[in-house]
N, C-alpha and C positions, 0 to 999 in steps of 0.2 A: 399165805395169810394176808399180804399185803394187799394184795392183788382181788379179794374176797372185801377186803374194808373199803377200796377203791370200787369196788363194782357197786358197792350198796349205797355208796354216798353216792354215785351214778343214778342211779335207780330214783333215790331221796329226790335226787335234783331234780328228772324229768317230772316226777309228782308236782314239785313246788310249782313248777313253771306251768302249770294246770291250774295253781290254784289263786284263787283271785287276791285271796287275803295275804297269802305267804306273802314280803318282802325280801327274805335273808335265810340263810341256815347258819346254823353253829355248827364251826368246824374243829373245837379244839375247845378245850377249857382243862385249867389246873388248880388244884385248890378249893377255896369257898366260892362258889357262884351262884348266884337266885338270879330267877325268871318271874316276875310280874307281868299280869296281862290285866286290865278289867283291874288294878289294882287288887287283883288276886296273887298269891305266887303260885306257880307252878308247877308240875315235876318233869325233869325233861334229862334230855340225852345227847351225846354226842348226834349230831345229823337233824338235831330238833330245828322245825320248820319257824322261823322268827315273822313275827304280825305286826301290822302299824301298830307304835304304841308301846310297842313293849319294850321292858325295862331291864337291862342287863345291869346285875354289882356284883364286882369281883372284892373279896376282903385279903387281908394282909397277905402278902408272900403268895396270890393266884396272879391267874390269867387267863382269859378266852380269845378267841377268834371268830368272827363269822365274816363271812359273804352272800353278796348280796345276787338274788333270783337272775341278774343279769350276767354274773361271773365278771362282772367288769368291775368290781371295787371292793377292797377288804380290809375291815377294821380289825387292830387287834389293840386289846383293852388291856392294862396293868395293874398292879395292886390298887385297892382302894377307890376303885375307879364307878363313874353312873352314868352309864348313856340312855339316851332314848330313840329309837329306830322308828324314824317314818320314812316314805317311799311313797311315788304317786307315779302312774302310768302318761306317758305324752305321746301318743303315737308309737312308733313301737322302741322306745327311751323310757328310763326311768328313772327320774329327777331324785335325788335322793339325800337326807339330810339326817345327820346326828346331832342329838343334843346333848351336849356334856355340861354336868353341873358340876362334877369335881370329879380329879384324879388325871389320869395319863392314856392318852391314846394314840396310837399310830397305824396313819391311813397312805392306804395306798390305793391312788385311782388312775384307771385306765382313758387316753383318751377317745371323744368322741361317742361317749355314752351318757349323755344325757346328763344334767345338772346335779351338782355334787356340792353341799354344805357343812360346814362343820360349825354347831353355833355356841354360844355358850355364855356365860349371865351377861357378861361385859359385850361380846362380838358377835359377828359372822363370817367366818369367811369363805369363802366362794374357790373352786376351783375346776380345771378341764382334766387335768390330767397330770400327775403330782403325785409326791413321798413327801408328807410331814407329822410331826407330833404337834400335838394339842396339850397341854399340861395346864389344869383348870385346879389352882387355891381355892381355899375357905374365902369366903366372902367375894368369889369372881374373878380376882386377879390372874389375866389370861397369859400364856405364852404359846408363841407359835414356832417351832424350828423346822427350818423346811431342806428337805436333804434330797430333793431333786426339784425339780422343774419350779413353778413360781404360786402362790398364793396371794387372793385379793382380800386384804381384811377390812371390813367396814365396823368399825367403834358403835356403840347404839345409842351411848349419849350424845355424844358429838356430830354423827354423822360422817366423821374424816374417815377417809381409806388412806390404805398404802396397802402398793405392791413389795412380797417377802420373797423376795429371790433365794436359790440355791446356795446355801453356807450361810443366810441370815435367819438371823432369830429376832422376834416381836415381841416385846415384853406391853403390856396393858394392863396399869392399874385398876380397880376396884372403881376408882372415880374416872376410868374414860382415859388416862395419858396413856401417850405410845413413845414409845422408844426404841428405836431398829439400829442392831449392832452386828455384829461378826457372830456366828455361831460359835463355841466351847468347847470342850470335852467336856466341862462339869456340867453343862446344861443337862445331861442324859442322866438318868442310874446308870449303875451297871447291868439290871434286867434289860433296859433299852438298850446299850450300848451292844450288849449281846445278840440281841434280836436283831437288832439292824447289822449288825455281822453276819450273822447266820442266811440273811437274806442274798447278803451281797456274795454267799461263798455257795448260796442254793442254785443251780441250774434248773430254771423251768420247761417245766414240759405241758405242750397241749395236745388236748383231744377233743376232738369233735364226735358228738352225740346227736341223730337222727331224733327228732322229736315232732310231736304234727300239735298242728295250732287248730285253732277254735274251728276254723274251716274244713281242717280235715288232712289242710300240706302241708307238707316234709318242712321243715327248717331246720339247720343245723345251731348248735349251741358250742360255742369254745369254751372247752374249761383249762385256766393254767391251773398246773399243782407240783 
């Protein structure tokens, strides 16, 4: 059975990577979750194909997951949570940016695939290749905890950056101040604390998938899972 779910999110995938508009698939979701597109909602399904623009909210006690058409970066969103998914093609990279207006996310990006942003009412921050959370209050007040490699946050009123290394957390008020300290245990819930367990106790595996491009040739696609 397993092996039958894996083959068809296989399949899902080579579709997407055809299609121009796709960015992302959902890979998971638990709980409450709406899809807006066109400011419409929509109805959809585990493996559903994600479009610039669109709008993922998860409500109390859920959670989703997707990745993105390059298999190089994977968001997973926590209770309560609003991102917005865009994506733009650079050669054959794809620059890719979430907007979080509130709630909890945690991203993990692979390096060497193209630009990666996580932005949110107060910041921006910028990374190559990285494990961190984004935890976005009522009124903007951002936090960054970053649990592997390093993060560049740039402030939007101020303009100031700082670099958020490995075990540090960014706290950013509503008015622009930054404040970089030692990472916590209380920083996490216990749904994060969980999930970042669960990652670190998961062995991944990859496969490579045969797929032909616009021209017509073979290129292979990695997928970890």
């Amino acid at each position: 059975m397993k092996k039958l779910i894996l083959l068809s999110l296989i399949m899902v995938l080579c579709v997407t990577l055809l299609n121009a508009d796709a960015v992302a698939m959902l890979m998971a979701s638990k709980g409450k979750l709406s899809l807006s597109r066109a400011a419409s909602q929509i109805k959809f399904h585990k493996g559903e194909l994600l479009m610039n623009n669109d709008v993922l909210r998860t409500g109390a006690e859920s959670f989703a997951a997707y990745k993105y058409v390059d298999a190089s970066s994977t968001v997973k969103m926590f209770s309560n949570s609003v991102a917005t998914i865009t994506a733009t093609k650079e050669g054959n990279k794809l620059n890719k940016n979430v907007a979080v207006s509130k709630g909890s996310i945690l991203t993990n990006v692979n390096k060497g695939t193209g630009l990666f942003r996580v932005s949110t009412p107060t910041t921006v921050a910028s990374v190559k290749g990285t494990e961190f959370f984004t935890k976005v209050e009522e009124g903007g007040a951002t936090q960054f905890l970053v649990t592997d490699g390093e993060v560049e946050v740039r402030i939007l009123v101020t303009d100031e950056t700082a670099v958020v290394g490995k075990g540090q957390t960014a706290l950013i008020s509503a008015l622009g101040e930054l404040h970089l300290r030692a990472s916590n245990p209380d920083d996490l819930s216990a749904a994060e604390q969980i999930e970042l367990e669960s990652m670190r106790e998961t062995v991944p595996k990859v496969i490579r998938i045969p797929v032909l491009d616009e021209n017509g040739r073979v290129k292979y696609i990695e997928i970890t899972y």
